[in-house]
VMD Tcl script that draws the C-alpha trace (Angstrom):
set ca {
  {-8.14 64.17 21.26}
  {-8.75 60.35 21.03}
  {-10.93 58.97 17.89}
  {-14.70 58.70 19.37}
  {-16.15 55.25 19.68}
  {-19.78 53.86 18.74}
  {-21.26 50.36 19.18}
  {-22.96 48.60 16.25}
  {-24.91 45.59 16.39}
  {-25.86 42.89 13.94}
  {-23.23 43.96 11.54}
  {-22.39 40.01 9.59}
  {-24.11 42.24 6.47}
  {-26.67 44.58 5.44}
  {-27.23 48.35 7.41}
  {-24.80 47.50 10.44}
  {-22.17 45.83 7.93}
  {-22.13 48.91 6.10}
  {-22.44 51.35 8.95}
  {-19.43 49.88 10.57}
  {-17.50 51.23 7.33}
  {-19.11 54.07 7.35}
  {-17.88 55.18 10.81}
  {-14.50 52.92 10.14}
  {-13.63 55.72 6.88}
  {-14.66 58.77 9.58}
  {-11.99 57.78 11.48}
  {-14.11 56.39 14.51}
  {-13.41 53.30 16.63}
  {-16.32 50.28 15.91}
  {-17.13 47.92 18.76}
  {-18.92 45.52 16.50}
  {-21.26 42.74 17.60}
  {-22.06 39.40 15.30}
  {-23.88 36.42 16.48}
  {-22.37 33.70 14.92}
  {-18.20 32.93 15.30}
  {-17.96 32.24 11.64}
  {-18.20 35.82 11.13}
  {-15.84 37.17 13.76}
  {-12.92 37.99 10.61}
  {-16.08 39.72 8.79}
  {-14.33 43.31 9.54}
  {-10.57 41.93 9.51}
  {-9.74 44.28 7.16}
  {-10.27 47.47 9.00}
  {-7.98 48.28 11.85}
  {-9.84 50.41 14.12}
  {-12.90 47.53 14.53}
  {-13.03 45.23 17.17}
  {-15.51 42.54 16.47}
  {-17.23 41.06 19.41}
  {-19.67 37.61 19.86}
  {-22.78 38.55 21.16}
  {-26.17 37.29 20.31}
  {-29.08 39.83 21.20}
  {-31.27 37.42 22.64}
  {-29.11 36.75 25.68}
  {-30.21 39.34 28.01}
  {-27.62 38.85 30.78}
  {-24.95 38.87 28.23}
  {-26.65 42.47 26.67}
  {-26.92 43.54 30.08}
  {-22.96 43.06 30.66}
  {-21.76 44.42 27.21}
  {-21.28 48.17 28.29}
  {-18.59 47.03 30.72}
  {-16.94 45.25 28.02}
  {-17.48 47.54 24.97}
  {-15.76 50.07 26.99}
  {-12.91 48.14 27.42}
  {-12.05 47.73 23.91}
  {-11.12 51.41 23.35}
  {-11.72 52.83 26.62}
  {-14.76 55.00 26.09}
  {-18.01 54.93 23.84}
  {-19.83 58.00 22.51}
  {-22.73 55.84 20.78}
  {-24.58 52.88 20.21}
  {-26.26 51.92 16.99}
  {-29.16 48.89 18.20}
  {-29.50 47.23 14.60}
  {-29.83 43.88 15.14}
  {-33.23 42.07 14.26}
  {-34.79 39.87 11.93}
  {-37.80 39.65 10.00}
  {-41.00 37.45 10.77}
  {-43.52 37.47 7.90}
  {-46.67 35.57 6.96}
  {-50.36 35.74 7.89}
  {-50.80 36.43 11.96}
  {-53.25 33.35 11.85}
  {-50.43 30.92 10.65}
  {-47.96 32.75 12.62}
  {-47.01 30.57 16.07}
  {-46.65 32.24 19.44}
  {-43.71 30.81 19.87}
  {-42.17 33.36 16.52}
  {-43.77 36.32 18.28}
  {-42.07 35.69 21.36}
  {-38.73 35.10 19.58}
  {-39.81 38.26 17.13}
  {-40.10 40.35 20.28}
  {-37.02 38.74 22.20}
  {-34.43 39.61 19.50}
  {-36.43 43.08 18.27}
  {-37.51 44.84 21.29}
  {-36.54 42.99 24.95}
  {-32.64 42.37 23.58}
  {-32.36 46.03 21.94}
  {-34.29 47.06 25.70}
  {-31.77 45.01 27.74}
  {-28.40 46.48 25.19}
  {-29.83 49.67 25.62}
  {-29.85 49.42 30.14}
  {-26.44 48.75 29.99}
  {-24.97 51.75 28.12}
  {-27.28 54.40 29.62}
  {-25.19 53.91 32.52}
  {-22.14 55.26 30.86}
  {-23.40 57.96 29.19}
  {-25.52 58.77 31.92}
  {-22.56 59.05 33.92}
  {-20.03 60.71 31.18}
  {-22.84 63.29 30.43}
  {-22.99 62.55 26.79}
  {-24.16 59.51 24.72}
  {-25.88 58.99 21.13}
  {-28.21 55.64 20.79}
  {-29.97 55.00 17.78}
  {-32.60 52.49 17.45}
  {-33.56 50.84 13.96}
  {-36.80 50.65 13.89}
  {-38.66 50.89 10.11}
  {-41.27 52.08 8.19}
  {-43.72 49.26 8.40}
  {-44.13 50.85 12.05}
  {-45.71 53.66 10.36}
  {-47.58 52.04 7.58}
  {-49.46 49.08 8.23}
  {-48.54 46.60 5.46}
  {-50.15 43.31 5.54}
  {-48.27 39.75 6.46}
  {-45.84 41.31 8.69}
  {-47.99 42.81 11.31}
  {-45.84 40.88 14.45}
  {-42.43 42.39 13.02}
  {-43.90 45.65 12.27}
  {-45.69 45.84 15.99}
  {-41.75 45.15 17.12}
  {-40.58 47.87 15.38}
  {-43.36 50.59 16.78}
  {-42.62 49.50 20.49}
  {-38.40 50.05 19.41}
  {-40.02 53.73 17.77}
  {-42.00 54.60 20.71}
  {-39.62 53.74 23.33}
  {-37.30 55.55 21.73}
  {-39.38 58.58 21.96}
  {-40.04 57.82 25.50}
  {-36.42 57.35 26.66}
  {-35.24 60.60 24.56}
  {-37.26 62.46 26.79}
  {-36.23 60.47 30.02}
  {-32.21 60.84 29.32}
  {-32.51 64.34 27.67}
  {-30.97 66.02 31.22}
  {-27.97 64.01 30.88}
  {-27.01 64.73 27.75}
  {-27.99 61.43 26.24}
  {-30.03 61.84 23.04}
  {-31.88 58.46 21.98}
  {-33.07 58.81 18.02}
  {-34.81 56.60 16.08}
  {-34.53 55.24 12.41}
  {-37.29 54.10 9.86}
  {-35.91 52.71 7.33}
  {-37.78 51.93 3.83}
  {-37.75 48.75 1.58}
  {-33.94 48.23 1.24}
  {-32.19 45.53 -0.28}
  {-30.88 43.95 2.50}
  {-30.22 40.05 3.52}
  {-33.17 40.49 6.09}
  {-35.37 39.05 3.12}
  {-33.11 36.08 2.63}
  {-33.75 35.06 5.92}
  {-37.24 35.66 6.77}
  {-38.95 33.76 9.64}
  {-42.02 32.62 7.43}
  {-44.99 31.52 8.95}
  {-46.02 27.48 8.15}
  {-49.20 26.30 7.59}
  {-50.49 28.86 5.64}
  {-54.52 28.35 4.98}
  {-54.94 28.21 1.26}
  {-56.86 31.37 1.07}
  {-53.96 33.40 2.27}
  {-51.90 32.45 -0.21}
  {-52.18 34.28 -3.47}
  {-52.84 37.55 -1.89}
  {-49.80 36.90 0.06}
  {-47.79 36.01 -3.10}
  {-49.44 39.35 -4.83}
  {-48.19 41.56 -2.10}
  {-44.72 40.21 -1.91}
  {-44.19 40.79 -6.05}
  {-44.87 44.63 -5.46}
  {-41.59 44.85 -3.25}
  {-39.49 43.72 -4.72}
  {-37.58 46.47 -6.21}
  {-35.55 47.78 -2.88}
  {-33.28 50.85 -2.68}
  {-29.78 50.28 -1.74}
  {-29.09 50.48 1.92}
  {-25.84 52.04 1.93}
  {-28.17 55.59 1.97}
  {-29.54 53.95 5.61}
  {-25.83 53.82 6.64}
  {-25.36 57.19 5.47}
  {-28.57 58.39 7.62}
  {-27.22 56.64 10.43}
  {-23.76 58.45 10.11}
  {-25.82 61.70 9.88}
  {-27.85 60.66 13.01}
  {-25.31 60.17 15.18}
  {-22.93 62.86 13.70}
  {-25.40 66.22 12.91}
  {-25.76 67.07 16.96}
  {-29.00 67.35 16.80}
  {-30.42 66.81 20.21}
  {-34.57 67.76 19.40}
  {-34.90 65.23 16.57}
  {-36.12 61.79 17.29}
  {-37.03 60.84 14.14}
  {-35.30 59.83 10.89}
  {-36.21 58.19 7.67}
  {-34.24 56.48 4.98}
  {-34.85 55.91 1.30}
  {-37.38 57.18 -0.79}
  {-40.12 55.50 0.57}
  {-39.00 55.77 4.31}
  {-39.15 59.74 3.15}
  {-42.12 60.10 1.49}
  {-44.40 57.85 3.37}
  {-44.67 60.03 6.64}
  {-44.90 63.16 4.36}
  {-47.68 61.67 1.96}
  {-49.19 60.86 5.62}
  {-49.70 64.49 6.42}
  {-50.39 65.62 3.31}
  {-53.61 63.76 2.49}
  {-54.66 63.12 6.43}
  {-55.19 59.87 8.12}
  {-58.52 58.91 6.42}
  {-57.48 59.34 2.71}
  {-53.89 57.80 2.98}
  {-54.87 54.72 4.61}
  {-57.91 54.60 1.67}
  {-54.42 55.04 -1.07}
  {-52.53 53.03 1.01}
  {-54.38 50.06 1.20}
  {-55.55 50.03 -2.48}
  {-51.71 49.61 -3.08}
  {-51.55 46.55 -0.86}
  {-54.00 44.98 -3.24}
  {-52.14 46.14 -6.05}
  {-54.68 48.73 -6.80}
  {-52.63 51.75 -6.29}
  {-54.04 55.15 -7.59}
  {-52.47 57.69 -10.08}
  {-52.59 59.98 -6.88}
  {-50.36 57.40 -5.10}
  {-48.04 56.51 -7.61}
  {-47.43 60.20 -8.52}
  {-47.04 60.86 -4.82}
  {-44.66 57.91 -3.84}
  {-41.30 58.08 -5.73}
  {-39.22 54.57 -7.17}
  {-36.42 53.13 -5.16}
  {-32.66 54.65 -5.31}
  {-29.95 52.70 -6.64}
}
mol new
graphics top color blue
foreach p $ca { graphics top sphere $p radius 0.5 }
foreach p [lrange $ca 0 end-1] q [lrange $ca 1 end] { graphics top cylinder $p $q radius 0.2 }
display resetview
């Protein structure tokens, strides 16, 4: 039987650098996508990758990249949507013009990938997509509220297409990753213009993340998610945070956790809270 195949996306570095590895060691074929042609050598030294151009935002050329994904290896079994970027900063100083380009690259160019490989799997009876979405679509944390709204619309139409594609044989997961120490943070979208008020609560926020768990256990979930055959499950979490934040959720109910919760956005966290949330993995 021929090695099965899986699309990645966004894989120059961070989760889809490391997932194409990850599936690379299993023995599977990697399609993998980069935007930039500087980084088409990036997986030169594995022999079962082909590394493709394709930049997200281009929806005709998303639409079009089932056709050609296939031809690389002659079938695909999955796609892994991981491309996307973070926009941060205060919603006030934040221009429509980065919410559009938030939601182009987050949610209409992982909508348009995603249209043209249900097709295929629709067709071949069988098919494993996994969106990234994260935790901040479960949380609420403050400065990021565009790029966490993207990720809730990638977790809820995942939820929505697993149950339209379920007859075929297609199962459509989702991922929330935690606070990983990725490049995402290295190249944030930041909003300009800040008022001066914003500013120091801003500045407070961002020195309580930054100790990040390493994201090689979010390629690891994503090998599990596409590997474990479960065809009920929608979603997954990664990291210690990713975990513990939808469990902490039901544990103390809606009212309470977003009380604990948002004391630890103004760096007022509980004992409760920090007994409850456990410390990044390394």
């Amino acid at each position: 039987m021929s090695a099965s195949t899986i699309v990645i996306t966004g894989t120059s570095s961070g989760f889809g650098n490391l997932a194409v590895r990850r599936f690379s060691a299993a023995g599977w074929n990697v399609v993998a996508t980069v935007r930039k042609k500087t980084d088409l050598d990036v997986h030169a030294d594995l022999a079962n990758v082909r590394t493709l151009l394709l930049d997200v935002d281009d929806e005709q050329a998303d639409l079009a990249f089932g056709d050609l994904a296939k031809e690389q290896f002659g079938r695909v079994d999955a796609l892994i949507n991981n491309a996307g970027y973070f926009q941060g900063g205060p919603l006030e100083a934040t221009t429509m013009d980065q919410v559009h380009r938030q939601f182009q690259t987050n949610v209409f160019g992982l909508i348009a990938l995603t249209k043209a490989f249900i097709p295929i799997f629709r067709e071949q009876r069988s098919g494993v997509i996994v969106n990234v979405s994260s935790i901040s679509a479960e949380a609420g944390y403050p400065y990021t509220s565009a790029y966490e709204a993207s990720k809730a619309a990638v977790a809820v139409l995942s939820e929505g297409l697993h149950a339209e594609l379920a007859e075929f044989g297609v199962t459509v997961k989702a991922l929330f990753p935690g606070n990983m120490e990725t490049r995402i943070f290295s190249k944030v979208d930041r909003a300009e213009d800040v008022p001066q008020d914003y500013l120091a609560s801003w500045e407070a926020f961002g020195a309580q993340n930054l100790v990040r768990s390493d994201p090689q256990i979010t390629a690891d979930v994503m090998f599990r998610m596409v590997t474990d055959g479960d065809t009920r499950k929608v979603r997954y979490y990664s990291g210690p945070d990713g975990e513990a934040i939808p469990r902490v959720k039901r544990l103390l109910g809606q009212d309470w956790y977003w009380d604990e919760f948002s004391a630890r956005n103004r760096g007022e966290s509980t004992p409760l809270w920090d007994a409850l949330m456990p410390a990044p993995k390394r």
